[in-house]
C-alpha positions in Angstrom: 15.1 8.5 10.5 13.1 6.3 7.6 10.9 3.7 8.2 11.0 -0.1 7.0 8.4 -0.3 4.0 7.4 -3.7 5.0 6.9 -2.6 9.0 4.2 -0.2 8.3 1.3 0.1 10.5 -2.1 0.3 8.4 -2.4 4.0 10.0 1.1 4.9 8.8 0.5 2.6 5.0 -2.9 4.5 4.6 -1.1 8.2 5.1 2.3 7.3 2.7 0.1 5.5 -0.2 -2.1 9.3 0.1 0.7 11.2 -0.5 1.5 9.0 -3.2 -1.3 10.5 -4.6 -0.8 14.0 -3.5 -3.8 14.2 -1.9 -4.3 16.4 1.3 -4.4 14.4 4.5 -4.9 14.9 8.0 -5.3 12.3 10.7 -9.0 12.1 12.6 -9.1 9.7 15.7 -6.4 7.1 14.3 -8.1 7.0 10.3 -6.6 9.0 7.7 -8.3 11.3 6.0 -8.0 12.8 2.5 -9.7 15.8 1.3 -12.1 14.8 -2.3 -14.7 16.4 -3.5 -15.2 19.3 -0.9 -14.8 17.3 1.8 -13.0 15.3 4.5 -13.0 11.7 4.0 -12.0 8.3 5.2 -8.9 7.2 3.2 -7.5 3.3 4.2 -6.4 1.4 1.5 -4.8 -1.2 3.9 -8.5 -1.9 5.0 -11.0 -1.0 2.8 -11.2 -2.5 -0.7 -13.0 0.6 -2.1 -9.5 2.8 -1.7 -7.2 -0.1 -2.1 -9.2 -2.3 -4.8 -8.6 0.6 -7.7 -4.6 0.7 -6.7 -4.5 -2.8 -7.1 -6.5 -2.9 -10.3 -4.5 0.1 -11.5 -1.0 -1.6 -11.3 -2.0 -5.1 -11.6 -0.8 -6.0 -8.2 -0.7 -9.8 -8.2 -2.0 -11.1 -5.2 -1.6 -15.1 -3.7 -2.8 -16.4 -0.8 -0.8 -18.7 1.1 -0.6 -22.5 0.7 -1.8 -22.9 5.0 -4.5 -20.4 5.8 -1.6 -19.4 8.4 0.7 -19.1 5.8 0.6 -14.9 4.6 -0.4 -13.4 1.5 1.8 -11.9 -1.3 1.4 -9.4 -3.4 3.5 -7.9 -6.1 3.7 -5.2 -8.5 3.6 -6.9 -12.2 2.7 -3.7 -14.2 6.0 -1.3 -13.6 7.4 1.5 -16.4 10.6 -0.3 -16.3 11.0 -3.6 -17.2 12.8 -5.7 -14.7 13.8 -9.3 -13.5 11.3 -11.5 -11.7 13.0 -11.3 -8.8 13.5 -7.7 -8.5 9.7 -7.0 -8.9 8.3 -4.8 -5.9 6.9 -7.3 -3.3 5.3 -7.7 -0.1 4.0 -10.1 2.7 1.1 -9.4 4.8 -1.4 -11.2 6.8 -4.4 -9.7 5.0 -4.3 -9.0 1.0 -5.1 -5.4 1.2 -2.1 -4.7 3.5 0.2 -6.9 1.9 -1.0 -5.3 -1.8 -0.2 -1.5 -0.1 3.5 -2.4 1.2 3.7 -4.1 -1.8 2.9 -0.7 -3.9 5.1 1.3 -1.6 8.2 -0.7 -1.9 7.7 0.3 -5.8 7.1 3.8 -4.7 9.5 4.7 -2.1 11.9 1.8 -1.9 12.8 -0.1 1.3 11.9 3.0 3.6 10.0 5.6 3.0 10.9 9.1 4.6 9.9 10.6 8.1 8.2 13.6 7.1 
């Protein structure tokens, strides 16, 4: 069974945009984890803008705000390998820009699901 991209808790975001990175994780008390450095540490890019700021920078994710400050954010994925049509550019909605930017990243990465694993 997959998941939808775009459903993603920030639990479940934070663990798929890890192994992205082939990092090791492990999950402490609802926060994922990743192991740098010798260590155990905090990894949640859907929260914290010191692990999601350097993915966004990275791939030039394009983030706007909504017109209404109920209105979501939107991010998408400008700087992709391959060049494509506007429209098919990897994008997301969210109600912060952090989690919006992460879905956003793994719709480029895995698609519309990503895998139960």
């Amino acid at each position: 069974m997959n998941f939808k991209t775009r459903e993603l808790s920030d639990l479940n975001i934070d663990l798929y945009v890890a192994r992205t990175n082939d990092l090791p994780t492990r999950i402490v008390d609802e926060t994922v984890q990743v192991f740098r450095e010798e260590t155990w540490i905090p990894f949640q890019p859907s929260r914290n803008w010191g692990d999601g700021g350097p993915i966004i920078e990275g791939l030039s994710i394009n983030l706007v705000s909504g017109y209404f400050w109920t209105d979501p954010w939107t991010a998408t994925l400008t700087a992709t390998p391959q060049r494509m049509a506007e429209e098919d550019l990897p994008r997301a909605q969210a109600d912060t820009p952090l989690r919006a930017a992460m879905r956003a990243y793994l719709v480029w990465w895995y698609g519309e699901e990503v895998p139960n694993v």
